[in-house]
C-alpha positions in Angstrom: -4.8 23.5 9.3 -7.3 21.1 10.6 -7.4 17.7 9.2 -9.7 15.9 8.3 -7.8 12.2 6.8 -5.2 10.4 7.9 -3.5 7.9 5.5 -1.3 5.3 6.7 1.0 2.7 5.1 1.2 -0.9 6.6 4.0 -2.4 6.6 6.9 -0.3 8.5 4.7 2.1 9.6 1.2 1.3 11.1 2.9 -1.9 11.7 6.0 -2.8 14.1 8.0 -5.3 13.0 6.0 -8.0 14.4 2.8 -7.1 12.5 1.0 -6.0 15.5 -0.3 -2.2 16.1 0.9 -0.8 19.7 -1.4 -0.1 22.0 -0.8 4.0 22.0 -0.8 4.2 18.6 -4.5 2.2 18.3 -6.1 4.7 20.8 -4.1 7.6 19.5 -5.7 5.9 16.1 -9.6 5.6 17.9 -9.6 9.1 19.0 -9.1 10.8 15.8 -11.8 8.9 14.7 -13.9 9.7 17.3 -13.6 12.9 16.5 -14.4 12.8 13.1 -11.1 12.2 11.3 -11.1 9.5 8.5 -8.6 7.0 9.3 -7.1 5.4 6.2 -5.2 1.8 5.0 -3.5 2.6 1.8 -0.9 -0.9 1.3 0.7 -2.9 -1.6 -1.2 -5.6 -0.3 -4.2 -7.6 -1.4 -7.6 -6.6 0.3 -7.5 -9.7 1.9 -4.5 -9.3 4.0 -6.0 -5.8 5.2 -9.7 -7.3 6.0 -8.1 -7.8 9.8 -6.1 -4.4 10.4 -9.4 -2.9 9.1 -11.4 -4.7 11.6 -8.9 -4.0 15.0 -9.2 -0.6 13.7 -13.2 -0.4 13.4 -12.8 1.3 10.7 -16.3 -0.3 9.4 -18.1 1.1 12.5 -16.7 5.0 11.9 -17.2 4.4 7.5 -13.9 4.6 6.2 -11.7 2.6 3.4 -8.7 0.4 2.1 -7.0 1.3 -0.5 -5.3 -2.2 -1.7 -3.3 -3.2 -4.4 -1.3 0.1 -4.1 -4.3 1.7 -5.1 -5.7 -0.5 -7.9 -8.7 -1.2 -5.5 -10.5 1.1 -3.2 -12.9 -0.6 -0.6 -15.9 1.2 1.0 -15.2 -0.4 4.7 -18.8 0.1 6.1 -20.4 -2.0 3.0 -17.5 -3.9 1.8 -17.9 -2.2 -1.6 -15.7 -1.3 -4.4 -15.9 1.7 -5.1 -12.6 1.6 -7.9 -11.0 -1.1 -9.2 -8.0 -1.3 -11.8 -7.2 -4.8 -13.5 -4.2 -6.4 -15.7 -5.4 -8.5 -19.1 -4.6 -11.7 -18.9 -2.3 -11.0 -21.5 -0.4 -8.1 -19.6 0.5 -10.5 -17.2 1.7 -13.1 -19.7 3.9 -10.4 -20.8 5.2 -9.1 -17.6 5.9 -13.9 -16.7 8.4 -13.7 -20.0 9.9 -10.0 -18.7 10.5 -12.2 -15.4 11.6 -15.2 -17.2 14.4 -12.3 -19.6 15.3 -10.3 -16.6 16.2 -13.9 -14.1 13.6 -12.8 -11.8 10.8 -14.9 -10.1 7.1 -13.7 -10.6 3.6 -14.1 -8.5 0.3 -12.7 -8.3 -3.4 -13.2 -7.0 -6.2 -14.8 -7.5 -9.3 -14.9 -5.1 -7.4 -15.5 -2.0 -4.2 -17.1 -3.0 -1.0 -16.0 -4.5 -0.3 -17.8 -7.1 3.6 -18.5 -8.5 5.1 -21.7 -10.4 8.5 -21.7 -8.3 8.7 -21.6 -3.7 10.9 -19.4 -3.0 11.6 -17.2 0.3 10.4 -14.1 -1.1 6.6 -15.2 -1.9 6.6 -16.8 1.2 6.9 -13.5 3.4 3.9 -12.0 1.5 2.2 -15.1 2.3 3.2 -14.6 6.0 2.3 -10.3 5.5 -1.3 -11.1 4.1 -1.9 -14.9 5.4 -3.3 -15.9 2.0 -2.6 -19.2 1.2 0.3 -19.7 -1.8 -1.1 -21.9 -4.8 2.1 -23.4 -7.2 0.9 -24.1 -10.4 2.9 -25.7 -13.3 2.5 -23.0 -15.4 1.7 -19.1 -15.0 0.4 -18.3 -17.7 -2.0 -21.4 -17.5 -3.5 -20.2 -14.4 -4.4 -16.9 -15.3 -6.9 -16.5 -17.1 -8.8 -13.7 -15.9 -8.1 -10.3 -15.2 -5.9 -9.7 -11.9 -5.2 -6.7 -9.9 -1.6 -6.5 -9.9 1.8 -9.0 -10.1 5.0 -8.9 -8.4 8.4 -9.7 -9.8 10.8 -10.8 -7.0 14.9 -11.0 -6.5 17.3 -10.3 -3.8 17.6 -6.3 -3.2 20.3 -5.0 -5.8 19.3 -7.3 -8.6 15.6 -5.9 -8.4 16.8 -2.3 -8.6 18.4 -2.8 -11.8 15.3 -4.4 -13.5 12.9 -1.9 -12.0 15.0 1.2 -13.4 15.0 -1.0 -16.8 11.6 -1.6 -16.6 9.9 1.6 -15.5 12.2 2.7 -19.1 10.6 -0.1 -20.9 7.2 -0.3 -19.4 6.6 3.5 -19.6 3.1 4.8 -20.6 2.1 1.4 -20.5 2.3 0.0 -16.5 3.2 1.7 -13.0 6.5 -0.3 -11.9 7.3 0.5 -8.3 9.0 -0.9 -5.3 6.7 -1.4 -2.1 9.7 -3.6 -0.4 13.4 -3.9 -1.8 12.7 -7.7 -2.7 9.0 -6.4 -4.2 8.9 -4.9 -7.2 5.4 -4.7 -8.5 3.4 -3.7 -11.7 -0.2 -2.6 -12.1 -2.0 0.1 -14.2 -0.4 3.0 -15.7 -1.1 5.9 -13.5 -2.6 4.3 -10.6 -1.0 4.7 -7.5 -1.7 5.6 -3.8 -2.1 9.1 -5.0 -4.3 8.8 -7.9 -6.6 6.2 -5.6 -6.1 8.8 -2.6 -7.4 11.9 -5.1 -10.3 9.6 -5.9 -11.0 9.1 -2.4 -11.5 12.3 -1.3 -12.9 14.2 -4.3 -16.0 12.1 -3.7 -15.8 12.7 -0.3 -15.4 16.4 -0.5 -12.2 16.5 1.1 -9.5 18.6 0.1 -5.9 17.0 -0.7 -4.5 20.1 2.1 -6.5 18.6 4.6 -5.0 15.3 4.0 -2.0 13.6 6.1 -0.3 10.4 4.6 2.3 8.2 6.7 4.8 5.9 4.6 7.6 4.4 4.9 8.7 3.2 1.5 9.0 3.9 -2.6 5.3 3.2 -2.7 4.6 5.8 -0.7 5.9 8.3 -2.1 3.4 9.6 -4.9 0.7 10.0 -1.6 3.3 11.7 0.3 3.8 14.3 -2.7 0.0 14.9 -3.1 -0.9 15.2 0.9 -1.1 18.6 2.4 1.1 16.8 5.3 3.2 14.3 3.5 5.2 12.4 6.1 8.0 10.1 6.3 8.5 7.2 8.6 12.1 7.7 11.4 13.1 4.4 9.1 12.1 5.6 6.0 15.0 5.5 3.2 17.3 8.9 3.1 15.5 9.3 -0.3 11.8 9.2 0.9 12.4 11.2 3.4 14.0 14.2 1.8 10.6 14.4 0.1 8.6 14.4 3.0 7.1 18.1 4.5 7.7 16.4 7.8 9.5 13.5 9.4 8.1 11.2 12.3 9.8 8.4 14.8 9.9 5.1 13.7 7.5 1.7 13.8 9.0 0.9 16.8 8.3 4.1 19.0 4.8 5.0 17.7 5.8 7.4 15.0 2.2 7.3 13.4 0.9 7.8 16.9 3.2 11.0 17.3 2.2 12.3 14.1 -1.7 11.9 15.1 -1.0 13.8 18.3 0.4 16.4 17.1 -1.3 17.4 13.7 -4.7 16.1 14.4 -5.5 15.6 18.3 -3.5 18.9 19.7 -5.4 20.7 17.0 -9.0 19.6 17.6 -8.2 20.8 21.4 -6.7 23.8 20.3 -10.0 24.5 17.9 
């Protein structure tokens, strides 16, 4: 099979834990695009905390795209277009502050280039460290928003948040995707849009066919674009669960598992070809 996309996941898998991209796996990462391979940010995260990642990997200069938001927003690198775009009312996300408020869970979301929440707390401030967007507290939520927003996270310690999101996906269904992107993450946006949905998008306008597709993931957010990839694949420190789903399993962040999988599916076969 020759490929012609490669979608990668942030956070745990382009990314080591530092938030930096090793140095094989960016020219492992510039050769597939040099030879005509789209190379492909699909995150949880807000455009804004992909704008750089985008840039170190000049993604502009060989026309490729984000998907952000968990696939609530795609963005046409090489003319910083949106091309889709997926919104919560106002009053969708006033619903989903008093779920928080019910369920003992802290809330946030975005707005222009600041999360915005009414309580610090450890958990808003590591996406504020992942994305480097400024965090705005506010007296009250439901005050602040007022406009449509992409998406909003509920937050809690690990096992509480796994027994709201089973409640809630119950709850919520047919109305709202509710997925985990990190166990302390648990985040809400549009019913049926995920990265699949964004990723099918993608490529039907492209003229790309979903077997000529790779996507790299590490977590629960990944795993609706690991299902619809020709070559799904699962991170080395991917969850027992995500991987058991995967059609192939890669090394880990920290030894240049997306770098290994690029090698081997995409580079050995454009020299074999």
């Amino acid at each position: 099979m020759t490929y012609k996309m490669v979608v990668l996941d942030l956070d745990d898998t382009l990314l080591q834990d530092d938030q930096t991209i090793s140095a094989k796996t960016k020219l492992t990462l510039f050769a597939a695009q040099e030879s005509g391979v789209k190379v492909v940010l699909a995150s949880g995260s807000p455009t804004f905390g992909m704008q750089d990642i985008a840039k170190e990997l000049r993604l502009k200069e060989f026309g490729s795209f984000i998907l952000s938001f968990n696939g609530a927003k795609i963005i046409d690198c090489s003319t910083d277009e949106e091309i889709f775009s997926s919104t919560l009312a106002p009053r969708t996300v006033h619903e989903l502050y008093d779920l928080s408020s019910r369920e003992e869970v802290l809330i946030h979301t975005y707005i222009g280039s600041e999360i915005i929440a009414e309580t610090a707390n450890p958990f808003t401030d590591i996406e504020g460290e992942l994305t480097g967007m400024e965090i705005k507290l506010v007296d009250s939520f439901k005050e602040a928003v007022t406009e449509p927003v992409v998406k909003a996270l509920m937050l809690a310690e690990p096992g509480k948040l796994a027994e709201v999101e089973k409640k809630l996906q119950k709850e919520l269904e047919g109305e709202l995707s509710v997925m985990r992107s990190k166990p302390f993450f648990l985040e809400f946006t549009n019913d049926g849009v995920t990265k699949a949905t964004s990723l099918d998008h993608l490529i039907r306008q492209l003229g790309i066919k979903r077997e000529e597709v790779i996507a790299i993931g590490d977590s629960y957010n990944d795993l609706a674009m690991i299902e619809f990839a020709g070559l799904g694949v699962a991170m080395g420190n991917a969850p027992a669960d995500i991987k058991a789903k995967a059609d192939y399993i890669t090394d880990t962040n920290m030894n240049d598992g997306v770098a290994k999988v690029v090698e081997q599916f995409v580079l050995r076969e454009k020299v074999l070809s």
